[in-house]
MARBA-3410 file (N, C-alpha, C, O; in Angstrom, 1 decimal):
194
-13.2,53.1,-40.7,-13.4,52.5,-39.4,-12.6,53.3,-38.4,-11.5,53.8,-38.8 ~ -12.8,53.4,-37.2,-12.5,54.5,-36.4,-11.7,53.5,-35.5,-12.1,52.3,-35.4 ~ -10.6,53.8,-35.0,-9.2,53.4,-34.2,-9.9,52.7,-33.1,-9.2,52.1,-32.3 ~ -11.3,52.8,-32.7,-11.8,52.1,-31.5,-11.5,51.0,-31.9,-10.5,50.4,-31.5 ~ -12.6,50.4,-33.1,-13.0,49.4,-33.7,-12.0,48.5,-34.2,-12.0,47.3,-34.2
-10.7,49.4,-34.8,-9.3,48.8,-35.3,-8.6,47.7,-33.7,-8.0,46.6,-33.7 ~ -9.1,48.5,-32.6,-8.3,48.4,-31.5,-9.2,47.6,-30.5,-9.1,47.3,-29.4 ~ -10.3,47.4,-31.3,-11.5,46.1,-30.2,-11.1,45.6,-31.1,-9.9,45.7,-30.9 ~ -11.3,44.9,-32.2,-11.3,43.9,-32.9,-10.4,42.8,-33.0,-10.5,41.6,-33.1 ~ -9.1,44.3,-33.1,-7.7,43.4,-32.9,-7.9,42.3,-31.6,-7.8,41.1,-31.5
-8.1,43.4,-30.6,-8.1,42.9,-28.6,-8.9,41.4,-28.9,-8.4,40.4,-28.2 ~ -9.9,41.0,-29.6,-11.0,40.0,-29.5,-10.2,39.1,-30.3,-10.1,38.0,-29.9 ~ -9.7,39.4,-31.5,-9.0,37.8,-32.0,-7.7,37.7,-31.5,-7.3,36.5,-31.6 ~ -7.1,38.2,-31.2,-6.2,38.2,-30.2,-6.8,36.9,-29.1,-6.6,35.7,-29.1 ~ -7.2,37.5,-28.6,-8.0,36.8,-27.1,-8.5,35.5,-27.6,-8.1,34.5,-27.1
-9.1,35.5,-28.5,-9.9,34.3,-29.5,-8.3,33.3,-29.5,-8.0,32.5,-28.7 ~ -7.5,33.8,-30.7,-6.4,32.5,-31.0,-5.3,32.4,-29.6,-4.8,31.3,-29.3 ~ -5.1,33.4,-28.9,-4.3,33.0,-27.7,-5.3,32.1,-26.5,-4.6,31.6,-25.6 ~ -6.7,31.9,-26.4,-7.8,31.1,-25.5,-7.4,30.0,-26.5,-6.5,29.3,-26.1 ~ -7.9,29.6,-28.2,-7.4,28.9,-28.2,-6.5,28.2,-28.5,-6.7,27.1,-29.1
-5.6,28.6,-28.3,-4.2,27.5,-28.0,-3.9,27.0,-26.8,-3.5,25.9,-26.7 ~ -4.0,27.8,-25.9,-4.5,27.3,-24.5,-5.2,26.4,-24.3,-4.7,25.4,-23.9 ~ -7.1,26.4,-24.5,-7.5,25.5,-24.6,-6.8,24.7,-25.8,-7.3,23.6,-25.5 ~ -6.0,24.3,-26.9,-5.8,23.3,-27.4,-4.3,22.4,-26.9,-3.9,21.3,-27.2 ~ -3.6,23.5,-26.0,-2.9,22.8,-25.3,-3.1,21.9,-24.0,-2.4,20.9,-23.6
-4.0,22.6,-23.4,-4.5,22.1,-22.1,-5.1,20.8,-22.8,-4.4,19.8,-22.6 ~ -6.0,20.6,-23.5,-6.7,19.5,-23.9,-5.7,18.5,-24.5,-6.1,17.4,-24.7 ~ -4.6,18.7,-24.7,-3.6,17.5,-25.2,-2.8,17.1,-24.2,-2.2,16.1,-24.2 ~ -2.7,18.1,-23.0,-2.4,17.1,-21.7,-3.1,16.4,-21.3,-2.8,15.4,-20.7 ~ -4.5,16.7,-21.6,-5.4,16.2,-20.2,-5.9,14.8,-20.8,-6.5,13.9,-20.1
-5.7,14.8,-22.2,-5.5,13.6,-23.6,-4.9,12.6,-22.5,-5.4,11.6,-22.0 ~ -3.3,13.4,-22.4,-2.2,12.2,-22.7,-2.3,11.7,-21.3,-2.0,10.5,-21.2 ~ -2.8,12.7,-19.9,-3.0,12.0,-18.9,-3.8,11.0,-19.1,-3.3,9.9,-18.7 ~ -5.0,10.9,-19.5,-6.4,10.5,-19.6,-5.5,8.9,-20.2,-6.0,7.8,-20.0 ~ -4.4,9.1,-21.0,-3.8,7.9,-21.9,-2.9,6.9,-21.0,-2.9,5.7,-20.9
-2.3,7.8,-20.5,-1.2,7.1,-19.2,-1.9,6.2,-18.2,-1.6,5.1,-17.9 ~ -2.8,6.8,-17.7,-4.2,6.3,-16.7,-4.8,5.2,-17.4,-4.9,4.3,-16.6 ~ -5.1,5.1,-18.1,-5.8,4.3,-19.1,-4.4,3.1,-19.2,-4.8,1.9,-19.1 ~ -3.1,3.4,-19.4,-2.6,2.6,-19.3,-2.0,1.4,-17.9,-1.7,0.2,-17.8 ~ -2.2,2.4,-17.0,-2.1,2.2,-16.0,-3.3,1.4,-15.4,-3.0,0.6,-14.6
-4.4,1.7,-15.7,-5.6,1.0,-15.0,-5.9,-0.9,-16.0,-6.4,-1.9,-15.4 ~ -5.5,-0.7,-17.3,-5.0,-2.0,-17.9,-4.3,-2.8,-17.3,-4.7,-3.9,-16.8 ~ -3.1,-2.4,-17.2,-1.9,-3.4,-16.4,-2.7,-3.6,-14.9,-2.8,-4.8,-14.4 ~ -3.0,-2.9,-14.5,-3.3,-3.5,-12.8,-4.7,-4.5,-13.3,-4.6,-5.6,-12.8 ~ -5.5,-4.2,-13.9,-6.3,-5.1,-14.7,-5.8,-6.4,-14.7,-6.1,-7.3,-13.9
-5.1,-6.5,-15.5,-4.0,-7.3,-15.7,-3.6,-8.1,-14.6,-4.0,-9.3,-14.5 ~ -2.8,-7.7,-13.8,-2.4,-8.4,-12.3,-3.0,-9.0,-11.8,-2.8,-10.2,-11.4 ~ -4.3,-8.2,-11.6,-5.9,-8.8,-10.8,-6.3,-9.8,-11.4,-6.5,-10.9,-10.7 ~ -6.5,-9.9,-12.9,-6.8,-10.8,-13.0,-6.0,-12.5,-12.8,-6.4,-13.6,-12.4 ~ -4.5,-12.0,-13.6,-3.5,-13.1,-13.3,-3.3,-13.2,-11.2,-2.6,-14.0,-10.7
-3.8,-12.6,-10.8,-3.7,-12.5,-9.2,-5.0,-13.2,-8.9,-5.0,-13.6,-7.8 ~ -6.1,-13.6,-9.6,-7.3,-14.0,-8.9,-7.3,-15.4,-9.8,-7.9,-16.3,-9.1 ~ -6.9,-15.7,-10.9,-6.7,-16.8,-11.4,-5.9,-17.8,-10.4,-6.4,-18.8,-9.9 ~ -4.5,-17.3,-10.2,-3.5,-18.3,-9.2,-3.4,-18.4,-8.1,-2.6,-19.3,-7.6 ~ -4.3,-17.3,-7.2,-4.7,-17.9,-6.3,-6.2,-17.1,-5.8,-6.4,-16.1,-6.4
-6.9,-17.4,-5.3,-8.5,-16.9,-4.5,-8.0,-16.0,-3.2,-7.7,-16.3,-2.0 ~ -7.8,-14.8,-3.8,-7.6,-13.3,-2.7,-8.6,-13.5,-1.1,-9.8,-13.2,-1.1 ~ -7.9,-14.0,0.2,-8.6,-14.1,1.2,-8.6,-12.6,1.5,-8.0,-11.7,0.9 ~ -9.7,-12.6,2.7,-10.4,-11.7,3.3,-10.1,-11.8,4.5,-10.2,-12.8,5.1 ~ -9.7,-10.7,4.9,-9.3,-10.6,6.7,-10.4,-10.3,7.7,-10.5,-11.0,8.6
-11.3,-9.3,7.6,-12.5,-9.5,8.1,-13.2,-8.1,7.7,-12.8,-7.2,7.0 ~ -14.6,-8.3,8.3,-15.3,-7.4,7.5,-14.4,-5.6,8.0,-14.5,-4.9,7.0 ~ -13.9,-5.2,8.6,-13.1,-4.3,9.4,-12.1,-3.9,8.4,-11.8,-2.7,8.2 ~ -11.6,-5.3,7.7,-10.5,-4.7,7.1,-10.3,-4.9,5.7,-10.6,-5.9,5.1 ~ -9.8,-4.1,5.1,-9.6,-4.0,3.2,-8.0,-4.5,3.0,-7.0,-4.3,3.6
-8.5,-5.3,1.8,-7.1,-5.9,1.4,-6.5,-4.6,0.8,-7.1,-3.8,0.0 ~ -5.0,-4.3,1.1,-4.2,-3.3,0.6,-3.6,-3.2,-0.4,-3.9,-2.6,-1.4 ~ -2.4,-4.0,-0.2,-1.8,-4.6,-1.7,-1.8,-6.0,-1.8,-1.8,-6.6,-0.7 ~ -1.7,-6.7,-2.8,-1.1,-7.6,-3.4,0.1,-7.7,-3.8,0.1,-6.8,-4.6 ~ 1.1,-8.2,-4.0,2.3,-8.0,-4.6,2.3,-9.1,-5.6,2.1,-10.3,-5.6
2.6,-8.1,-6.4,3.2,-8.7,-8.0,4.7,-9.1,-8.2,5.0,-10.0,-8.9 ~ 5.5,-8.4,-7.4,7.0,-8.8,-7.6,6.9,-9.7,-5.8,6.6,-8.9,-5.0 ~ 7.2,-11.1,-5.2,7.1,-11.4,-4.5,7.8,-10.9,-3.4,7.3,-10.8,-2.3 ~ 9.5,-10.5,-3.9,10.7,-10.7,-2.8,10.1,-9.3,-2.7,9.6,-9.3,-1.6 ~ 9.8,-8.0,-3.4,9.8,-6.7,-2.6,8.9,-6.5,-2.3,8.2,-7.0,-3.2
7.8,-5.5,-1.0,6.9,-5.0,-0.9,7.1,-3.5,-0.7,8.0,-3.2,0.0 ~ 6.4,-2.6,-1.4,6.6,-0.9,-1.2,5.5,-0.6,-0.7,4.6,-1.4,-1.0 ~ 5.1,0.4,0.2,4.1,0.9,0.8,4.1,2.4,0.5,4.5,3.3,1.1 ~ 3.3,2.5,-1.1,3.9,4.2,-0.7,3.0,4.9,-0.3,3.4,6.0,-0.2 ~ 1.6,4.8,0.2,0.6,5.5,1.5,1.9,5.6,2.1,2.6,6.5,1.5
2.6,4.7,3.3,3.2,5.5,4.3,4.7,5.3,3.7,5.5,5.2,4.6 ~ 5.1,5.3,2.8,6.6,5.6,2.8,7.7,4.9,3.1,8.7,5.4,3.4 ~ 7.5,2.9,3.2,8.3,2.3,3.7,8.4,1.1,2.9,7.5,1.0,2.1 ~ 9.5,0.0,3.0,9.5,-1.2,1.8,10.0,-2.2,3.1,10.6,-1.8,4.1 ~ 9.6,-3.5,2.7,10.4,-4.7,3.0,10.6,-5.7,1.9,9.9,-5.9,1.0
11.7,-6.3,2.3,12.1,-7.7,1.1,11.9,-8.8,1.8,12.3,-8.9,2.9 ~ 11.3,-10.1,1.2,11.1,-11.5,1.2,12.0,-12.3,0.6,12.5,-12.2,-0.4 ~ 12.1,-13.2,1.5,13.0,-14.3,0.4,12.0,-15.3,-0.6,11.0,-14.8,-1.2 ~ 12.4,-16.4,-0.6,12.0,-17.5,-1.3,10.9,-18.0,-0.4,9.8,-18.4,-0.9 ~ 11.4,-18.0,1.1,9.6,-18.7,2.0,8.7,-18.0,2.4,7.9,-18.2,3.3
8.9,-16.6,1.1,7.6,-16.2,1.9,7.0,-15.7,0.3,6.7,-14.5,0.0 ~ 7.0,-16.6,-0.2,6.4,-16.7,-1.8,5.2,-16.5,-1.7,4.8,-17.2,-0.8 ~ 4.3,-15.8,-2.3,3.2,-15.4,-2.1,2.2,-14.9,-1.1,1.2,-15.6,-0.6 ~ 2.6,-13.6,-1.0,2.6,-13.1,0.3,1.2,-12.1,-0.1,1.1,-11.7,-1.2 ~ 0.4,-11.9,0.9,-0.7,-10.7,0.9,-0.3,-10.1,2.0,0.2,-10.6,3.0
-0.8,-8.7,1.4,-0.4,-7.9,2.7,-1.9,-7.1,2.8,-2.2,-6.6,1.7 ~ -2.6,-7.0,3.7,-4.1,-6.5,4.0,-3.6,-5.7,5.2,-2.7,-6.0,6.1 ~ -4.6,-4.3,5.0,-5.1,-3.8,5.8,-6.1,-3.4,6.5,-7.2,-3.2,6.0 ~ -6.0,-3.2,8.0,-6.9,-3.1,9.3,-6.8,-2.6,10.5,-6.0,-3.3,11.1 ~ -7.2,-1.9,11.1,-7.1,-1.6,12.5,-7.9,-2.7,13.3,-9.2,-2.8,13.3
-7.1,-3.4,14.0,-8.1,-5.0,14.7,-7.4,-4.6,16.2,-8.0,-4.0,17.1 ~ -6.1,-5.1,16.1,-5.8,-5.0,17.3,-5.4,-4.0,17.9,-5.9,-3.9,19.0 ~ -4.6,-3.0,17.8,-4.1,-2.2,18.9,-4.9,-0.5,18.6,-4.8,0.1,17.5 ~ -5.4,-0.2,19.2,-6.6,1.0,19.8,-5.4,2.3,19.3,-5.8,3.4,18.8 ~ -4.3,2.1,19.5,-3.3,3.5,19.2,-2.6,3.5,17.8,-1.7,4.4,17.6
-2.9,2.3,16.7,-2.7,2.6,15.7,-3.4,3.4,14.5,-4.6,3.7,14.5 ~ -2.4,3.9,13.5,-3.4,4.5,13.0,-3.8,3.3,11.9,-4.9,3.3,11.4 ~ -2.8,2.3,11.6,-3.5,1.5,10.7,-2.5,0.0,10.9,-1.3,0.1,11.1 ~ -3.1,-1.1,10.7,-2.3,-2.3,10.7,-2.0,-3.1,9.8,-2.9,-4.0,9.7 ~ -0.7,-3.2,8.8,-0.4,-4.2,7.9,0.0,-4.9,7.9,1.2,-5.0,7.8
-1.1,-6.5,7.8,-0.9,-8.0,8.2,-0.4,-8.5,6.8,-0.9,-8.2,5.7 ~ 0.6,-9.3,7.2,1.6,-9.8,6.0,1.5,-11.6,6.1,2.3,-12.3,6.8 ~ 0.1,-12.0,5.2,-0.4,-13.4,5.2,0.4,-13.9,4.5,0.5,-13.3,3.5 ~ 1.1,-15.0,4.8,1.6,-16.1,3.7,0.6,-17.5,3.8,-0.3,-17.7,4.6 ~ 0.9,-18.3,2.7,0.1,-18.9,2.3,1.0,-20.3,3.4,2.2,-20.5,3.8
-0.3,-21.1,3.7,0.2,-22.1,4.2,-0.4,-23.6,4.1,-1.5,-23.6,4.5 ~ 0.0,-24.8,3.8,-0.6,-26.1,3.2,-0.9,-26.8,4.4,-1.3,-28.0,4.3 ~ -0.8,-26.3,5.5,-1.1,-26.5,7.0,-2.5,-26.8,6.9,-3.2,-25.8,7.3 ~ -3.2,-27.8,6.4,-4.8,-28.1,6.8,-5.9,-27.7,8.3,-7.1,-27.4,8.5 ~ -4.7,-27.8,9.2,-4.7,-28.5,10.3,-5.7,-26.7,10.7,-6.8,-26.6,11.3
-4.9,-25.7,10.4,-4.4,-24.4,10.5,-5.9,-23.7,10.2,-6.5,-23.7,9.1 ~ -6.2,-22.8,11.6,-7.3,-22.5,10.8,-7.7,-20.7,10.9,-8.6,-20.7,11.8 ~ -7.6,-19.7,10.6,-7.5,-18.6,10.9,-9.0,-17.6,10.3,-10.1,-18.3,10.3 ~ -9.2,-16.6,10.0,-10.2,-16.0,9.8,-9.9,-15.6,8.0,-10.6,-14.7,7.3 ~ -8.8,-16.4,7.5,-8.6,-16.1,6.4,-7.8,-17.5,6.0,-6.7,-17.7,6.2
-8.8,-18.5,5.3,-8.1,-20.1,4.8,-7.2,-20.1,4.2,-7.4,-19.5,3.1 ~ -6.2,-20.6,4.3,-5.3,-21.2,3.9,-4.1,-20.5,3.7,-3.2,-20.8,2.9 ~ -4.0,-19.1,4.9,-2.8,-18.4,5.1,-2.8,-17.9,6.5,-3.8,-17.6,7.0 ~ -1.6,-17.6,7.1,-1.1,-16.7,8.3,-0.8,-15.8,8.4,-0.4,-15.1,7.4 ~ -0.6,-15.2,9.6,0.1,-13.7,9.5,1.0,-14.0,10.5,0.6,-14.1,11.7
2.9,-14.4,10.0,3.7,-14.2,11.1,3.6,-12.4,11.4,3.0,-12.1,12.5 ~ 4.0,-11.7,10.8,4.3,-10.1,11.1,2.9,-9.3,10.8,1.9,-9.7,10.1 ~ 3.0,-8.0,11.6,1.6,-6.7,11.6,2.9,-6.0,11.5,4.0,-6.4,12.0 ~ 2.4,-4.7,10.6,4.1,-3.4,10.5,2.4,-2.8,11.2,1.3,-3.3,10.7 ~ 2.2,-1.8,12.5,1.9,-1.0,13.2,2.2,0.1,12.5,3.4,0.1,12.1
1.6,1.0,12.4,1.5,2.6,11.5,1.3,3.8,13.0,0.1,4.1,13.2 ~ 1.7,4.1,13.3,1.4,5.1,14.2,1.8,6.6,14.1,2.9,6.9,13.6 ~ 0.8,7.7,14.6,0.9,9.3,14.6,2.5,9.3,15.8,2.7,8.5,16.6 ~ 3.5,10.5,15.5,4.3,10.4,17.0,3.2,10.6,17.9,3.8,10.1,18.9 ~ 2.6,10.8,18.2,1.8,11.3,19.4,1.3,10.1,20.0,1.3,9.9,21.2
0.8,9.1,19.0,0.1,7.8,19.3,0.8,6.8,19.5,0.2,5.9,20.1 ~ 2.4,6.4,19.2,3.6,5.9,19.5,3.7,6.2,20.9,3.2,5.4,21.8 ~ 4.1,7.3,21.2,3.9,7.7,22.4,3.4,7.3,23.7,3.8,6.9,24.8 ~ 1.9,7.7,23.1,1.1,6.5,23.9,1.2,5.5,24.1,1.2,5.2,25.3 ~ 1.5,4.4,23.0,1.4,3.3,22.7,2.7,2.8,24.1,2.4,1.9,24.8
3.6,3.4,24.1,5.0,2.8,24.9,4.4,3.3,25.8,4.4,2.2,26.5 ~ 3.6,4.3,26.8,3.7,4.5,27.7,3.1,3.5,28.4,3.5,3.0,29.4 ~ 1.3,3.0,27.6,0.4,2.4,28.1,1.0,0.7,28.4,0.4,-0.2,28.9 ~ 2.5,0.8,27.8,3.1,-0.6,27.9,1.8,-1.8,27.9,1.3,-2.5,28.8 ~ 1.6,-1.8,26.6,0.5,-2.8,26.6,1.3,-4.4,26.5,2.5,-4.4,26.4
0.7,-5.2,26.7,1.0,-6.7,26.7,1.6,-6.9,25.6,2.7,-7.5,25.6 ~ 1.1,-6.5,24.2,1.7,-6.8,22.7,2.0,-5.7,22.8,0.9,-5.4,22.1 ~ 2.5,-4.4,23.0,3.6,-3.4,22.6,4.2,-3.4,21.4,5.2,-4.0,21.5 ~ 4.0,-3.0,20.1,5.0,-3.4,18.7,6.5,-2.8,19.1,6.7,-1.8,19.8 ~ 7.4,-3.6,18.5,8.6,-3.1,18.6,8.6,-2.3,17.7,7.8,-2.3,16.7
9.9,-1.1,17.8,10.0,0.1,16.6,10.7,-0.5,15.7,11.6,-1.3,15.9 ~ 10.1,-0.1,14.3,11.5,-0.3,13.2,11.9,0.6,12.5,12.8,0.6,11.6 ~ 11.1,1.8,13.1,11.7,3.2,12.2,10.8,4.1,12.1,9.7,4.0,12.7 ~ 11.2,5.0,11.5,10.2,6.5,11.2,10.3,7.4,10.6,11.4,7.8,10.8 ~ 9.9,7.9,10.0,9.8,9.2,9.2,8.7,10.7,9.5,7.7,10.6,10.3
8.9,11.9,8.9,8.0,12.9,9.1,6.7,12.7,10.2,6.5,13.2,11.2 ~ 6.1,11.6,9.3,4.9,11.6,9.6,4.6,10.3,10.7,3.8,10.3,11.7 ~ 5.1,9.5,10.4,4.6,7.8,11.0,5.8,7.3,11.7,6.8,6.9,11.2 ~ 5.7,7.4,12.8,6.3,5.6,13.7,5.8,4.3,13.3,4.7,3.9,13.5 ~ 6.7,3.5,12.7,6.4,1.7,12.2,6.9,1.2,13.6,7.9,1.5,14.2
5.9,0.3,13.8,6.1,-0.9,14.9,6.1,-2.3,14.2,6.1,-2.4,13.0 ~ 6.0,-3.3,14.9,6.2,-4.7,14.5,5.6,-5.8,15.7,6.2,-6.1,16.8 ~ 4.6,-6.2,15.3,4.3,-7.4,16.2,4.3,-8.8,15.7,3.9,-8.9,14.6 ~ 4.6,-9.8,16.0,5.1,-11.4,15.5,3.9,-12.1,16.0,3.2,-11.9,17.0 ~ 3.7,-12.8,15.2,2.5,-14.0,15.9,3.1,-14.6,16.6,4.3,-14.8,16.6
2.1,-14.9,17.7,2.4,-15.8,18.7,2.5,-17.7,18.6,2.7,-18.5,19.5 ~ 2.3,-17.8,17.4,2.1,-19.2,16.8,2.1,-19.5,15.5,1.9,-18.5,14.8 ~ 2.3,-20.6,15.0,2.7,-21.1,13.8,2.1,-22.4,13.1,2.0,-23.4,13.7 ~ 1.7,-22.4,11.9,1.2,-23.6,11.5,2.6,-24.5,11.0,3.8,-24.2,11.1 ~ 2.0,-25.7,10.5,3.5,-26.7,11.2,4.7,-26.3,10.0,5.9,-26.6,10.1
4.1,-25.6,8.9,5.1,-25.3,7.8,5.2,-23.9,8.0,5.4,-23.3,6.9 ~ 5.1,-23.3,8.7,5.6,-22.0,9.4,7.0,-21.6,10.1,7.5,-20.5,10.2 ~ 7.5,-22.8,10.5,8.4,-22.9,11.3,9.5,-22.2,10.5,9.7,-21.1,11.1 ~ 10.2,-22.3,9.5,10.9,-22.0,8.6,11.3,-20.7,8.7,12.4,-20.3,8.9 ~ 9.7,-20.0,8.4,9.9,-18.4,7.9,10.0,-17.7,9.5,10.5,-16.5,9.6
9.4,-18.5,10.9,9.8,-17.8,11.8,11.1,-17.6,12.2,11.4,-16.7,13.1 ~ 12.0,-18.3,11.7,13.3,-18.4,11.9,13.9,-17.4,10.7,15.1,-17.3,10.6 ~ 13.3,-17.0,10.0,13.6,-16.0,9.0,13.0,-14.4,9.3,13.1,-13.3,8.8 ~ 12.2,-14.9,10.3,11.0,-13.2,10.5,12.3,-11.9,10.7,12.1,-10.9,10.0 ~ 13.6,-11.9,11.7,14.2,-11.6,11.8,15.4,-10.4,10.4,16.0,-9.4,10.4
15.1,-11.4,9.7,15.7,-11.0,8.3,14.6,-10.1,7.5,14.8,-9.0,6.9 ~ 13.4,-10.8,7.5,12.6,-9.3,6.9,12.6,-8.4,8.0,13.4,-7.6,7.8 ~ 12.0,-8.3,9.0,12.2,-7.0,10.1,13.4,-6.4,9.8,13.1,-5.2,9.6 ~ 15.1,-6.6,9.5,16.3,-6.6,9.1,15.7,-5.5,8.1,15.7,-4.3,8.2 ~ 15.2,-6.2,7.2,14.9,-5.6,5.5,14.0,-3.4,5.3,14.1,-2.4,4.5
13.4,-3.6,6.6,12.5,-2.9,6.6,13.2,-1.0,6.7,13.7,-0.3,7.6 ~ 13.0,-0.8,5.3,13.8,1.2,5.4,12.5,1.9,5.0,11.5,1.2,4.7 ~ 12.5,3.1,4.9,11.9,4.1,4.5,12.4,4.4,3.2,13.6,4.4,2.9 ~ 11.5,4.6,2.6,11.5,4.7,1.2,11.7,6.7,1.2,11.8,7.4,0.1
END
């Protein structure tokens, strides 16, 4: 056999067991991802359903998608934009949905409903309120936002890279509301960048 043939042959299984080990490495990551994912899409499984059992997930309006739910009550993390707040005890079962409804210069708005036994009380989503919206804004759109001094203006709570957080308060309360507006203070308090 002539040194060509010695020297293709070699070159091809060469190539052959080093392709596959590669392919057989690659394929036991993409396993173990495929496993973690799998784990991961269980557990939230999981939540949803213990989350739709204890209570019936309201709807903010057709405009807007529910964002998170929180599973641990006192903390909320936002990691789309990179920021957390803490709850106490009256604001036990909280949804937090998102929407762009009111302000024209956000880029996005996170309404933080608590649940309320206020019958009386009647909003676009039964049987909860929104004292606080966290305002998401571009700097450029912050900007705006203060110059055009709108009537509801969000106050700032901070910023990072990318986003200015604002803060607007409802202007009213159902009759078991009173509590947590005297507490709104302490979560605004709460609010860092993650």
């Amino acid at each position: 056999m002539s040194n060509f043939w010695k020297i293709f042959i070699s070159v091809v299984v060469t190539i052959v067991i080093v392709g596959g080990g590669v392919f057989y490495v690659m394929q036991k990551q993409i396993d173990s991802v495929r496993a973690d994912n799998q784990v991961k899409m269980d557990d939230l499984n999981k939540q949803i359903a213990s989350l739709k059992s204890t209570a019936k997930a309201p709807v903010v309006s057709s405009s807007a998608t529910p964002a998170t739910t929180a599973t641990s009550w006192k903390n909320y993390s936002n990691s789309k934009y990179g920021f957390s707040l803490t709850f106490n005890d009256l604001e036990q079962g909280y949804v937090v949905a998102s929407g762009k409804i009111n302000d024209p210069n956000a880029t996005d708005e996170l309404y933080i409903w608590l649940p309320t036994a206020d019958k009386t009380w009647t909003t676009d989503k039964a049987g909860y309120w929104y004292p606080i919206v966290i305002s998401v804004y571009t700097p450029e759109n912050w900007a705006k936002n203060q110059a055009e001094a709108i009537e509801e203006a969000a106050t700032k709570l901070g910023e990072n890279a990318n986003y200015v957080f604002g803060y607007n308060q409802a202007q009213a309360d159902p009759t078991d509301g009173a509590k947590i507006f005297a507490d709104i203070k302490n979560i605004v308090a709460s609010f860092k960048i993650n």
